[in-house]
N, C-alpha and C positions, 0 to 999 in steps of 0.2 A: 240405470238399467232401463231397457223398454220395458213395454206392458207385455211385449208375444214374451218376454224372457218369464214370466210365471206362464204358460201355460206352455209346457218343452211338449216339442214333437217325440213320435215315437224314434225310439232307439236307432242310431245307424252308427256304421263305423267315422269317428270323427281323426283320427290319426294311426297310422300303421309304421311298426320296424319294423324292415324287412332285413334279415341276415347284417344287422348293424355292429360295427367291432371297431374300437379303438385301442393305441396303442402308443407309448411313449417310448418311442428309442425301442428297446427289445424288450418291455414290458408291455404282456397286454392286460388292458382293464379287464376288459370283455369282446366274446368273439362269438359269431354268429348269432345274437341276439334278435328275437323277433316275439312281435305281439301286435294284437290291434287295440284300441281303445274304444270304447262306444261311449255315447252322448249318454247324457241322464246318469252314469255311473262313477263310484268311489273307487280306486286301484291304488293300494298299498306295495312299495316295493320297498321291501325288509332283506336286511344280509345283515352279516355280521359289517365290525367295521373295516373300512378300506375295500369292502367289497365294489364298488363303483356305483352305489346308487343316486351320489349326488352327480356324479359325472355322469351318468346313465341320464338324469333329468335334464341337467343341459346340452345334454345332443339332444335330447327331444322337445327341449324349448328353440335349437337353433345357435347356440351361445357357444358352442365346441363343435366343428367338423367329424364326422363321423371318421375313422381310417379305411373304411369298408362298407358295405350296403347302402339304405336309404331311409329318408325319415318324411312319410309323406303325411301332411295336414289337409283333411279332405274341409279348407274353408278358404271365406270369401271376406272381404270386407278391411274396416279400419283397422281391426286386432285381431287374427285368428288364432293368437297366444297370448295366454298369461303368464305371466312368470313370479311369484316371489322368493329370493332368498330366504336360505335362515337366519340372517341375519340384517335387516331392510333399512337400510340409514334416510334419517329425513333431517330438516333444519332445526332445532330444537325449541326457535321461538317462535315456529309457525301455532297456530292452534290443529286440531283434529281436523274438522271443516276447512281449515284454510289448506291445507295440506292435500285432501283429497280434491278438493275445487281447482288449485293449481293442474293436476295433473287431468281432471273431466274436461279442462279447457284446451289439452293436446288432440282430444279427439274430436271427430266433427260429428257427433250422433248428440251430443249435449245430455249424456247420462245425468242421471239422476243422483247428485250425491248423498243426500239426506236420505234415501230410501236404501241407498247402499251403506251407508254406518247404521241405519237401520238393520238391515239384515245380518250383517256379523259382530253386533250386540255392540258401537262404542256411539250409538245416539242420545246416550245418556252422560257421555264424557265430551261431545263436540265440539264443545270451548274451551277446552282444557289445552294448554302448552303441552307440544308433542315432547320439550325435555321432563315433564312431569306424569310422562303414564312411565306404563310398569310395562316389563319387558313382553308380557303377555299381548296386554295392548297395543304393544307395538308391534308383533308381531299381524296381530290384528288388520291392524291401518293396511300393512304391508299386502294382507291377502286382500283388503277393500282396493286397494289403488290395483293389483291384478287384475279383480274382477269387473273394474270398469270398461264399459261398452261392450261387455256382455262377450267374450273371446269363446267360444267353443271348447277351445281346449285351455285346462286352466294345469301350472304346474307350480307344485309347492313345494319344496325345497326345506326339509325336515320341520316342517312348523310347527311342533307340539316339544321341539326341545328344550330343555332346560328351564319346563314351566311347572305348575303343582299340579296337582293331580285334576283339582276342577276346571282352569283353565284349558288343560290336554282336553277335558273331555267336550269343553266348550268348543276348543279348535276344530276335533272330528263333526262334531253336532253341525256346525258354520259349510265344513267342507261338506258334509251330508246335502245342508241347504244349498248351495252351489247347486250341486248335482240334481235336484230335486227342479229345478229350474231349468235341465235339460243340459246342463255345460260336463262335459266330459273330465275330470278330477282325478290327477295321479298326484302322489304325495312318497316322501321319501321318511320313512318312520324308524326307530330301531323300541317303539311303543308298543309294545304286541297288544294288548290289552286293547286300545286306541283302533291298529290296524287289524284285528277279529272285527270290527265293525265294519270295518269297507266291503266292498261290495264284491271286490277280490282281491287276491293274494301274487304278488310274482315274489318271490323268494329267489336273491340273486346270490351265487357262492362262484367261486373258484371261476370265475370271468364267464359264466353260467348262467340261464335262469334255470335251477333246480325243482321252482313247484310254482304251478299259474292255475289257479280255481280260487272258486269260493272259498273263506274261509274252514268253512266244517269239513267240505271234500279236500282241502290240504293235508287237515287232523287226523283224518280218515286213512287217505294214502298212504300218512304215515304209520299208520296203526297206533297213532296217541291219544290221550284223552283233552288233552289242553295245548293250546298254539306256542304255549313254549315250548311245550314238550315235543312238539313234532319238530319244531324249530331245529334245538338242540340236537334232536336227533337226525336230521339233515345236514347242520354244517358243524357236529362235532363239540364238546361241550367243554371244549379247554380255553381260556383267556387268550385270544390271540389278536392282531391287526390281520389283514389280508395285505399283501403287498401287492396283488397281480400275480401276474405268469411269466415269467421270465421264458425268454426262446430256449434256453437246455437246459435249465434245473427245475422245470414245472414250476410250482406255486412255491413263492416264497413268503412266509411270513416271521412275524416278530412279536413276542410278549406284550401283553401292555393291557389288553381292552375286555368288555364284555359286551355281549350284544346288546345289553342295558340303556350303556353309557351313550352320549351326546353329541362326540364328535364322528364324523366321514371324510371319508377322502372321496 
């Protein structure tokens, strides 16, 4: 990372969806979608599952064509996105260090890598064989190798799943510091607990964003006392998948999930 990336300018819009909609065959994900993102901030997008939030992240990383509107990134430079999966594959007999020095050597600003496994906690693991961390830690590496060369907009792709409880909470802390550093931070959660810490809320339902504020002003709106509970009371509190929108039988969905659980579509 540079030295200007600890002292972040003030706030401005680093990415905007404008009336953004996709659509497979006659199902649509999502339709008319729109927000901006600002720098310096955390932005949690929660739905149930199949609601489209990880597809909603890669149009806004560039990874999936939009079928409608625009997705503009108000940046300049080597990397004006981050991206990591929720799932981030690396060689297994690289070490930590050598892993993330491979990929600081694609850019030409010649980041900093040691101050970057510094910052999202695996400077104490650096020599360790990437087949011998814990899935935590990998997902870890995964958001370090994103936030090389310092990209504006950084986008994380459920990275608190399937991990314990003090890891999630390690994950939000890491994505907090990001932002804290001036980089614009959306993340794809079904962690309420984790996404009441972000800075804000888009709650995406029925090819929708149904609620975009601060956490407490979501709770509020709702007239709940807790993020689950306004949750639930927005997109309905039966076990279901979202399947999208089909063109003439509206929303189609299927048994299976809770907003809990780990997987998205």
């Amino acid at each position: 990372m540079s030295e200007d990336a600890d002292v972040p300018a003030a706030s401005h819009p680093v990415a905007t969806v404008d009336d953004v909609a996709l659509a497979f065959g006659d199902v649509t994900v999502f339709d008319d979608v729109s927000f901006t993102l600002e720098s310096g901030t955390v932005t949690a997008v929660v739905g149930p599952n199949g609601s489209g939030k990880s597809t909603l992240l890669r149009v806004l990383a560039g990874l999936l064509p939009a079928t409608e509107g625009s997705v503009a990134v108000a940046a300049t430079g080597d990397r004006p996105i981050g991206f990591c999966p929720q799932e981030p594959a690396f060689r297994s007999g690289f070490t930590v260090r050598e892993t993330l020095s491979f990929y600081a050597e694609l850019l030409a600003d010649d980041p900093d890598v040691d101050e970057t496994l510094e910052l999202v906690g695996l400077d104490g693991v650096a020599d360790r064989r990437v087949g011998a961390l814990s899935g935590g830690m990998k997902r870890l590496l995964g958001m370090a190798g994103a936030v090389l060369g310092d990209p504006p907009l950084l986008v994380l792709d459920e990275p608190a799943s399937g991990l314990d409880p003090a890891m999630r909470r390690h994950i939000f802390e890491t994505a907090d510091a990001f932002a804290d550093r001036g980089v614009a931070v959306v993340l794809a959660t079904h962690h309420l607990v984790g996404a009441e810490t972000a800075d804000r809320l888009l709650v995406l339902d029925r090819s929708d964003v149904i609620a975009d504020g601060p956490p407490q002003s979501v709770i509020e709106d709702a007239g709940a006392e807790t993020l689950e509970a306004a949750f639930r009371g927005m997109v309905g509190d039966e076990r279901t998948v979202r399947a999208g929108r089909t063109g003439t039988d509206g929303q189609a969905e299927s048994e299976g999930s809770n907003p809990e659980t780990e997987d998205d579509a």
